[in-house]
VOVO-919130 format. One record per residue (C-alpha): residue in one letter; x, y, z. Coordinates in steps of 0.5 Angstrom, whole numbers. Layout:
N
{r->A, xx->X, yy->Y, zz->Z}
...
This chain:
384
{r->X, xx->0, yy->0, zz->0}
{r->X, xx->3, yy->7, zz->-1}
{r->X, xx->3, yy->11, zz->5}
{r->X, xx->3, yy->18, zz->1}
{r->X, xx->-4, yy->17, zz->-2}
{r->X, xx->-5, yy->25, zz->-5}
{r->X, xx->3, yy->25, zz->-8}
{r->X, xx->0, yy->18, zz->-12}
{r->X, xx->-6, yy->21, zz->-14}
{r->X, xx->-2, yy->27, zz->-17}
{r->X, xx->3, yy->23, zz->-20}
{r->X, xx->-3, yy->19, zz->-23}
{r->X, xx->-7, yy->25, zz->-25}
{r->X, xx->-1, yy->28, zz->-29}
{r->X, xx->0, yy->22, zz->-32}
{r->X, xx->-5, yy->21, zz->-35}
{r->X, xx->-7, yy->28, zz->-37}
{r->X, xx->0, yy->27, zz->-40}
{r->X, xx->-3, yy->21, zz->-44}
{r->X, xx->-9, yy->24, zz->-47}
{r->X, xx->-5, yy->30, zz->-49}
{r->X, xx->-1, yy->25, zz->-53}
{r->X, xx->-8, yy->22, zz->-56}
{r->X, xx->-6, yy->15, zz->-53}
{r->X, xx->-8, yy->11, zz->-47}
{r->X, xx->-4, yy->6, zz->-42}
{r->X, xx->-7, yy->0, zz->-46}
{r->X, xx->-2, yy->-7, zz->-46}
{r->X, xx->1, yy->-8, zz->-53}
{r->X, xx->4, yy->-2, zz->-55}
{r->X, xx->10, yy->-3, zz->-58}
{r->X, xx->17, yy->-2, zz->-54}
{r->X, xx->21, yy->4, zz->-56}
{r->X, xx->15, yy->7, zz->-59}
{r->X, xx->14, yy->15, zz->-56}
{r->X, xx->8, yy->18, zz->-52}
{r->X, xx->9, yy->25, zz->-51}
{r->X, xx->16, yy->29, zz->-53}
{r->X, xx->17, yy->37, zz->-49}
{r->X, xx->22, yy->41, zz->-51}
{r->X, xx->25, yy->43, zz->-45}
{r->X, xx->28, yy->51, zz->-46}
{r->X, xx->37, yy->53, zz->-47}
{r->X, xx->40, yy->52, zz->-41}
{r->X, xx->35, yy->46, zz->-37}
{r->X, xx->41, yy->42, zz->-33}
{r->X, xx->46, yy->47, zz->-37}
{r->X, xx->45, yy->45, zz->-43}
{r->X, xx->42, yy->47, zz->-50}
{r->X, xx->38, yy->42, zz->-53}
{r->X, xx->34, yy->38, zz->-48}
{r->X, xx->27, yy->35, zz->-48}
{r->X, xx->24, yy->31, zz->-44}
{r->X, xx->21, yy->24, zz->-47}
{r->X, xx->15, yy->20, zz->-45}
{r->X, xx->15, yy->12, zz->-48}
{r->X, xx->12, yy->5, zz->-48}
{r->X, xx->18, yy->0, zz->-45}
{r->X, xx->17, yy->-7, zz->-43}
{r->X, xx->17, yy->-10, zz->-36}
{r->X, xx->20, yy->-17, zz->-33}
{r->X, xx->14, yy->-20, zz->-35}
{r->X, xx->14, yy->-17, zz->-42}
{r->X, xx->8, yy->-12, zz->-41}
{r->X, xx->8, yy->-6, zz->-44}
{r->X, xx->10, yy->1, zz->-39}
{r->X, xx->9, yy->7, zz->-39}
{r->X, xx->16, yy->10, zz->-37}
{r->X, xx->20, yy->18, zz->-38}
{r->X, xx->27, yy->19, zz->-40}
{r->X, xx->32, yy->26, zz->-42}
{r->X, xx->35, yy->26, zz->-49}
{r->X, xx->40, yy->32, zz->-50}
{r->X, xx->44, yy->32, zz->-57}
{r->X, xx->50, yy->36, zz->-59}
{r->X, xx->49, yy->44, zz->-62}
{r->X, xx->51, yy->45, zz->-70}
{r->X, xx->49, yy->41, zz->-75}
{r->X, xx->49, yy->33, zz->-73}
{r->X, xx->54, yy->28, zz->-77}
{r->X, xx->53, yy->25, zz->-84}
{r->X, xx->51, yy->19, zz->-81}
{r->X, xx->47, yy->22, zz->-74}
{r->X, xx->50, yy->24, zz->-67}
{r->X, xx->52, yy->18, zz->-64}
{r->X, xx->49, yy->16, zz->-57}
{r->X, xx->51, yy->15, zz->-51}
{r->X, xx->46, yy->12, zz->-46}
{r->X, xx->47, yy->14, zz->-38}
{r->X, xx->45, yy->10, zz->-33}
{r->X, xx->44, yy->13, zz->-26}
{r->X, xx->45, yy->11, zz->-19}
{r->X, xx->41, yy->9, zz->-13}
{r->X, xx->35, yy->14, zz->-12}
{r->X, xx->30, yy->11, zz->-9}
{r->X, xx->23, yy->6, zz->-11}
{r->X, xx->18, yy->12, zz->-12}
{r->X, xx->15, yy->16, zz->-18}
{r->X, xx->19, yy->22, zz->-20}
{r->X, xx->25, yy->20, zz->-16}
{r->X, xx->28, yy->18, zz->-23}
{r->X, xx->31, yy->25, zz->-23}
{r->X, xx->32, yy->25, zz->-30}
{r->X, xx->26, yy->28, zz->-32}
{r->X, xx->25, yy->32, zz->-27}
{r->X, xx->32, yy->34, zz->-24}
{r->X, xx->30, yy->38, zz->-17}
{r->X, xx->28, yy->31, zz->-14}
{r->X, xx->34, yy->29, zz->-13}
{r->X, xx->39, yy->29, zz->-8}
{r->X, xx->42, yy->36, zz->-8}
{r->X, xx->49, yy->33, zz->-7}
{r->X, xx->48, yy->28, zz->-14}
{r->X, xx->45, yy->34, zz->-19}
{r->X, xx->52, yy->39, zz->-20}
{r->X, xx->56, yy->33, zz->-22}
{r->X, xx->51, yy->29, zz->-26}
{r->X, xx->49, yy->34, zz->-30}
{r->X, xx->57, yy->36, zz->-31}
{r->X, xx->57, yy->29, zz->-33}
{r->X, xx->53, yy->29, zz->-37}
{r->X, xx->54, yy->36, zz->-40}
{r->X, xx->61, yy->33, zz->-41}
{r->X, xx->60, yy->27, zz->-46}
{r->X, xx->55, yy->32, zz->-50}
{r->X, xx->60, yy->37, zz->-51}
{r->X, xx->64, yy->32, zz->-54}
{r->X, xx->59, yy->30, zz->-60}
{r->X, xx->54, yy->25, zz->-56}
{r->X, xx->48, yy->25, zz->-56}
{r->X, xx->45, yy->23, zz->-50}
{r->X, xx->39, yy->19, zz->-46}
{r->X, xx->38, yy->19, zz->-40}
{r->X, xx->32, yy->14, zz->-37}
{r->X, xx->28, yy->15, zz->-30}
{r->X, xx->27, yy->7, zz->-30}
{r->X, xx->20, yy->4, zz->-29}
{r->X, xx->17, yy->7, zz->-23}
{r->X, xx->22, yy->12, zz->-22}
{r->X, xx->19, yy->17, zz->-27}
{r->X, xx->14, yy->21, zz->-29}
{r->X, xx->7, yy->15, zz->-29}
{r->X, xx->5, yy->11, zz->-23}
{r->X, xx->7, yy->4, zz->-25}
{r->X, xx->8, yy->1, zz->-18}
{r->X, xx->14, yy->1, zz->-14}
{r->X, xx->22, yy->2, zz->-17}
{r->X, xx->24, yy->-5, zz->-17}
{r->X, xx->31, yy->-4, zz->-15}
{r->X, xx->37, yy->-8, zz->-19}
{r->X, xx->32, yy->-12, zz->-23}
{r->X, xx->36, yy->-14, zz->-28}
{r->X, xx->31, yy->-14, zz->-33}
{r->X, xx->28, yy->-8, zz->-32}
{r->X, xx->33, yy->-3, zz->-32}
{r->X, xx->35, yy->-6, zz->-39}
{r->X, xx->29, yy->-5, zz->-42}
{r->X, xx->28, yy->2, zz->-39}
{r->X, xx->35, yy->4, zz->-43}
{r->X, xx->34, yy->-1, zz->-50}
{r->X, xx->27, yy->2, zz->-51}
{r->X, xx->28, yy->10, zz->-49}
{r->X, xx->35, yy->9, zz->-55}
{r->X, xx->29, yy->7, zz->-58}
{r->X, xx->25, yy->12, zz->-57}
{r->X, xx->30, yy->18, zz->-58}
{r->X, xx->32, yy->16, zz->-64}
{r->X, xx->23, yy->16, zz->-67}
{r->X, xx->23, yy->23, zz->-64}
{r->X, xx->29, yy->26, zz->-67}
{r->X, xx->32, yy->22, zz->-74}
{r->X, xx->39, yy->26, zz->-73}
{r->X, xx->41, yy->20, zz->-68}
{r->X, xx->45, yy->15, zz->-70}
{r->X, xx->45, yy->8, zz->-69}
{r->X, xx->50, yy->6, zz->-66}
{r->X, xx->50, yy->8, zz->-58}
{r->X, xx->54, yy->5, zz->-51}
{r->X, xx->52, yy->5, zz->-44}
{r->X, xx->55, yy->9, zz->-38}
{r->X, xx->53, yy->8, zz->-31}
{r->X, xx->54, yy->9, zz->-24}
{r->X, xx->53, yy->4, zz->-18}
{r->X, xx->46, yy->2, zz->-19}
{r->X, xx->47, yy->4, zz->-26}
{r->X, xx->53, yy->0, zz->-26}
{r->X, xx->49, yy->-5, zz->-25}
{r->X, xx->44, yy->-4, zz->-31}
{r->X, xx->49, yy->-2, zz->-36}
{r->X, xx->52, yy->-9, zz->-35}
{r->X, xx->45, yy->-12, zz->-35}
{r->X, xx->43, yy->-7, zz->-41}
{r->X, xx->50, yy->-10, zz->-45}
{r->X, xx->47, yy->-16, zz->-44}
{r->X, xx->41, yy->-16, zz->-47}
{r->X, xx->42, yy->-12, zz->-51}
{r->X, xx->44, yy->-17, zz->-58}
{r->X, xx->37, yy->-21, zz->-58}
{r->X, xx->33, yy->-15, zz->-55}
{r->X, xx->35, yy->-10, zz->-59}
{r->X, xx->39, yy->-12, zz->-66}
{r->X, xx->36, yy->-6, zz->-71}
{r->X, xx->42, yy->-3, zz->-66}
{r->X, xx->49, yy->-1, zz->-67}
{r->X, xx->52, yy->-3, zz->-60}
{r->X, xx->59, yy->-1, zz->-58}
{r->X, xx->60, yy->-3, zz->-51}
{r->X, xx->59, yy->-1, zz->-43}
{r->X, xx->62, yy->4, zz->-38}
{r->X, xx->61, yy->2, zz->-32}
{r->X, xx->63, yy->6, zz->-26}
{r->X, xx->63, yy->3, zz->-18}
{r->X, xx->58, yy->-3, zz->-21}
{r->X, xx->53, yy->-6, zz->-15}
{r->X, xx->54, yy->-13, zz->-16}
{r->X, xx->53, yy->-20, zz->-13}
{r->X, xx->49, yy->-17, zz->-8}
{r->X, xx->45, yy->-23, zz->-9}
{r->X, xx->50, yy->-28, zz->-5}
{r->X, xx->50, yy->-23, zz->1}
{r->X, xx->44, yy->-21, zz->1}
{r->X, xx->40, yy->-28, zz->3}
{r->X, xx->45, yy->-28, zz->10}
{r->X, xx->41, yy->-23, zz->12}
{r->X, xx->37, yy->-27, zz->18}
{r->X, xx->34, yy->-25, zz->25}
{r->X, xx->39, yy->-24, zz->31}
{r->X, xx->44, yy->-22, zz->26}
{r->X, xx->51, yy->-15, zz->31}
{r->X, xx->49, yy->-9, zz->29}
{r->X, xx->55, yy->-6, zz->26}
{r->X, xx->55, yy->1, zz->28}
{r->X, xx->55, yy->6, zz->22}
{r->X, xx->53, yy->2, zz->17}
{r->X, xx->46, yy->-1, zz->19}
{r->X, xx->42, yy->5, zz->17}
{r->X, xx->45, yy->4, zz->10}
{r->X, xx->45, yy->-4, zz->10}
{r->X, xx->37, yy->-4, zz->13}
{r->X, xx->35, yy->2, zz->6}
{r->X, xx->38, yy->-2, zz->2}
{r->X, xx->36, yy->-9, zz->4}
{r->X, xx->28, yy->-4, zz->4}
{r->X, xx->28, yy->-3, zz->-3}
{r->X, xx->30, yy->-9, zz->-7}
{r->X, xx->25, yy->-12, zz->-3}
{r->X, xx->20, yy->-7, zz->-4}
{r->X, xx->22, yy->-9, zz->-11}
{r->X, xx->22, yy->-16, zz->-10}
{r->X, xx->16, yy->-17, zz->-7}
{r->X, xx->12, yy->-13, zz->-14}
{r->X, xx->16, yy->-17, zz->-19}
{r->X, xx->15, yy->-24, zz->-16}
{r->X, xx->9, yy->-25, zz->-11}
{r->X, xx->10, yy->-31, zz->-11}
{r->X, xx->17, yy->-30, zz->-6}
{r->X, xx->12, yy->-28, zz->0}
{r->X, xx->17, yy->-23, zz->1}
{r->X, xx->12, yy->-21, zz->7}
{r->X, xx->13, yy->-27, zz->11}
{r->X, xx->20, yy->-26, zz->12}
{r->X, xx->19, yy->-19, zz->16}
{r->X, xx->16, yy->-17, zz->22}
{r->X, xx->11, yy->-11, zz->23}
{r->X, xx->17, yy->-5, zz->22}
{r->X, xx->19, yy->-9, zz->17}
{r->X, xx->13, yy->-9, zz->13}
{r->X, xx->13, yy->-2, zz->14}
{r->X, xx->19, yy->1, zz->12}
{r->X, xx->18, yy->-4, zz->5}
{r->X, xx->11, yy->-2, zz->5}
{r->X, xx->13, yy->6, zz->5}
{r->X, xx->19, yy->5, zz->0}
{r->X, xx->15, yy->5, zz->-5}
{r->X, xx->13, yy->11, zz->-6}
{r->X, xx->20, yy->15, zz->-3}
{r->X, xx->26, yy->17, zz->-5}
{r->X, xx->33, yy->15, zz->-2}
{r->X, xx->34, yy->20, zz->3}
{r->X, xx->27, yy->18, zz->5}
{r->X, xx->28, yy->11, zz->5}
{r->X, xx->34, yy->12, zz->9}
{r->X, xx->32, yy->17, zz->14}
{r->X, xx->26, yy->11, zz->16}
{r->X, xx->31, yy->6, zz->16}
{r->X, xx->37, yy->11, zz->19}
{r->X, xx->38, yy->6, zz->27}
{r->X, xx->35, yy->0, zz->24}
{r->X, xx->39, yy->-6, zz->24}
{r->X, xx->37, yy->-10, zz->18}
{r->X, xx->35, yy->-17, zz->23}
{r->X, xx->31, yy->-12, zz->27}
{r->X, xx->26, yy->-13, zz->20}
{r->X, xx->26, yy->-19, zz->19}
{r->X, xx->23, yy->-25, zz->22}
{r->X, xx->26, yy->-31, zz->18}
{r->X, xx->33, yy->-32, zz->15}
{r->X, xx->33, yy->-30, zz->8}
{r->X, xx->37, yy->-36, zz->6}
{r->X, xx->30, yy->-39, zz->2}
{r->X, xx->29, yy->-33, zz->-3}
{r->X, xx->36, yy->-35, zz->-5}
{r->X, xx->34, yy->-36, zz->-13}
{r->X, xx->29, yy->-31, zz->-14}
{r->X, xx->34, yy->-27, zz->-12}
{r->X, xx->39, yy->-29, zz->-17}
{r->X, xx->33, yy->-29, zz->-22}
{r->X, xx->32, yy->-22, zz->-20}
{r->X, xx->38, yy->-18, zz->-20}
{r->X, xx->44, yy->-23, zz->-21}
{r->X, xx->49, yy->-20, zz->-26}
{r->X, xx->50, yy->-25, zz->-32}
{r->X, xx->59, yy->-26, zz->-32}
{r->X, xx->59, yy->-29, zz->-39}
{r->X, xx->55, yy->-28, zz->-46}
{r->X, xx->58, yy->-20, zz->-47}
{r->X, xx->59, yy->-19, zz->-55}
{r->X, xx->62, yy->-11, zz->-53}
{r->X, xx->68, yy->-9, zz->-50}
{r->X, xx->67, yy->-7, zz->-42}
{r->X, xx->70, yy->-2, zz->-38}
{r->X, xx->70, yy->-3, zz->-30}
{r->X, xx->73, yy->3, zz->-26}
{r->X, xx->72, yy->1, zz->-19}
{r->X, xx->74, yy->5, zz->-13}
{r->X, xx->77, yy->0, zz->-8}
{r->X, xx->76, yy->4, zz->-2}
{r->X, xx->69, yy->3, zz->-4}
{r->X, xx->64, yy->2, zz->2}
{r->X, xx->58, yy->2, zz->-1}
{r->X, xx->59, yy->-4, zz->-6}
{r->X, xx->66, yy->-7, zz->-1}
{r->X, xx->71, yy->-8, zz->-6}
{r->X, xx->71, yy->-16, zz->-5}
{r->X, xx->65, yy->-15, zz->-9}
{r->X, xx->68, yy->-12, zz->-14}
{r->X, xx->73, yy->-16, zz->-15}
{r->X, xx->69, yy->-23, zz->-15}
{r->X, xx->66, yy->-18, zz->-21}
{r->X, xx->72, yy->-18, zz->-24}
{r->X, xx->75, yy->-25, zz->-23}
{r->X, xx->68, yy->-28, zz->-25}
{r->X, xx->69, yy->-24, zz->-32}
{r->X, xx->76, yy->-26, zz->-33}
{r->X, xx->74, yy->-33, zz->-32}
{r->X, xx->69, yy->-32, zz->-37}
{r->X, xx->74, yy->-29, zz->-43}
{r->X, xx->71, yy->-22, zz->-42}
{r->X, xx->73, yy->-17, zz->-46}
{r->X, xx->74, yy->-12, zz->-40}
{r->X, xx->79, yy->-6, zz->-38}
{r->X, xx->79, yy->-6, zz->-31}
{r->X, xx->81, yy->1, zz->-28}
{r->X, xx->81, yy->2, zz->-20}
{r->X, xx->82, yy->8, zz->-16}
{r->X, xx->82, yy->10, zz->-9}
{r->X, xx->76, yy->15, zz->-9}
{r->X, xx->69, yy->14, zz->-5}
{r->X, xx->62, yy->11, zz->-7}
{r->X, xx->61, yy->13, zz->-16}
{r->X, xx->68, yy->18, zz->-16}
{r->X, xx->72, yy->19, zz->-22}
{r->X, xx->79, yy->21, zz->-22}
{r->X, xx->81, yy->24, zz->-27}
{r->X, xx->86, yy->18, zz->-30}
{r->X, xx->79, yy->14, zz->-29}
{r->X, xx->76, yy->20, zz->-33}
{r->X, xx->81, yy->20, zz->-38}
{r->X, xx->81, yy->11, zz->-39}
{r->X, xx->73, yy->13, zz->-41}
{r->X, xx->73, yy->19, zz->-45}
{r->X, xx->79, yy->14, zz->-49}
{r->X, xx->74, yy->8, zz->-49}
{r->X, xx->68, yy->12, zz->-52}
{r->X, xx->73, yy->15, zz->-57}
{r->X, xx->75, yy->8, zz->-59}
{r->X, xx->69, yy->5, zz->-59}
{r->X, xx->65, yy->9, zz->-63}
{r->X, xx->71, yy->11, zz->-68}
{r->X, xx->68, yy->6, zz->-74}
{r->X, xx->62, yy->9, zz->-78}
{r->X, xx->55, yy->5, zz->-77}
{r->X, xx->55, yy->-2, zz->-79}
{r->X, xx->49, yy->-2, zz->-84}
């Protein structure tokens, strides 16, 4: 149940108002990548020249169409001969409910994030990129339901569809594209990567950035139990991220029963995540030890939880670039070099380029490493 009912019902209103405006209505089967509304945004939104914001069909999990929002920003002057290349970004943790996406409406992120996204993103345009930005399911501009968080899936589809869609919207865009993401848009650039061969084949892709990736959260995650030290510091931060991915999980896959696993506290902090932003996740779960919300070890959820959010090690046709900072406390190191160590195992094309910064920072040899990659990658035309 969301717990701010007038929030939901103004998200709802505009969502729909959006959608009449457009001449379309929410049905099931509309085609993925196909564009619902465009508004162009006026000179210097997010301080760039050429924004719009981008409302389009994507699928879900379960292969349902969805309603889902997204930014596009496309270079100034005339594009190339064979359109503007694009660069798909991928964004980090903000939460499980509407308008948290922060792409499309920027002033409901976290201060902190805005300045240096923005400059991120002003960055790869300045250098000739066309670039998208999606919100991801639930985190935009329509009331779909809670965000679901790591879900591999969704997070492909989000970014495939809203390529898809810019490219409809403006013919200057090429072809040929590449994901970059951070932390959770680590994550689903790689899980976009993945996907993107059989999802997406009328694509040109070229290969992935991923920055301080969340992965194999899904082996850690199920040692959860009752009983468990609280560790001073940290327990706030485990217990909200252990609140969103299974406000996620519990919308994604009823059949898990995610309610049995927690007690009363627990059910209302994942109850009230899906409708919130981080910080409100996190203020709620803030002297929350993580056995404190559950009654049962999560040790059963073990396979639905790979099946949710386990990032495949094999089965990449574009080469990767990892930075990775090993004084990462949000996504330890050990799980970045489990990341690391299974790719290799698998004959990965991969760049691994560590740093010593916190949580989703990039050095300026790590920015260097990826301004080359992106130059690279994209220096051939369009396959045709």
């Amino acid at each position: 149940m969301l717990k701010n009912p007038i929030r939901a019902t103004v998200v709802a209103a505009l969502s729909a108002a959006t959608l009449l405006v457009a001449g379309f209505a929410p049905a099931a089967g509309e085609a993925p990548g196909e564009v619902i509304a465009v508004q162009d945004q006026p000179a210097g939104w997010r301080d760039m020249a050429n924004g719009k914001i981008l409302d389009y069909w994507m699928t879900d999990s379960a292969g349902v169409s969805r309603p889902a929002s997204g930014a596009v920003f496309v270079p100034e002057g005339p594009a190339p001969a064979t359109g503007w290349p694009i660069i798909a970004y991928d964004h980090g943790t903000s939460g499980s409910g509407p308008g948290c996406g922060g792409q499309t409406d920027p002033d409901a992120r976290l201060p902190r994030f805005r300045g240096a996204e923005d400059a991120l993103i002003k960055g790869l345009v300045d250098q000739g990129y066309a670039v998208v930005a999606p919100d991801y399911l639930g985190l935009g501009r329509f009331e779909t339901g809670p965000h679901p968080y790591l879900e591999v899936r969704s997070e492909a589809t989000a970014t495939i569809d809203l390529v898809r869609a810019a490219r409809a919207a403006d013919p200057a865009l090429s072809r040929t594209w590449s994901v970059f993401g951070v932390s959770q848009g680590g994550h689903a650039a790689l899980s976009t990567a993945h996907v993107q061969s059989w999802y997406a084949p009328e694509l040109d892709f070229r290969g992935t950035v991923a920055v301080d990736a969340a992965s194999d959260v899904e082996k850690v995650l199920p040692l959860a139990a009752p009983g468990l030290p609280q560790v001073p510091g940290l327990s706030g931060a485990t217990s909200s991220f252990i609140v969103s991915i299974l406000a996620g999980l519990r919308a994604t896959h009823p059949e898990a029963d995610v309610d049995s696993y927690l007690t009363p506290l627990g059910r209302s902090l994942v109850d009230a995540a899906g409708n919130q932003c981080i910080d409100e996740i996190f203020t709620g779960a803030q002297g929350v030890n993580p056995s404190d919300m559950l009654t049962k070890p999560l040790a059963p959820l073990r396979e639905v939880l790979a099946t949710y959010m386990a990032l495949p090690t094999s089965g990449y046709d574009a080469p990767i670039l990892l930075t990775m900072n090993v004084t990462d406390v949000v996504v330890p190191s050990p799980l970045h070099g489990a990341l690391v160590a299974q790719f290799a195992a698998n004959g990965v094309d991969q760049q691994v380029v560590p740093g010593t910064g916190e949580h989703g920072t990039v050095s300026p040899r790590m920015r260097t490493a990826i301004d080359e990659f992106h130059a690279r990658v994209h220096a051939a035309p369009p396959q045709r």
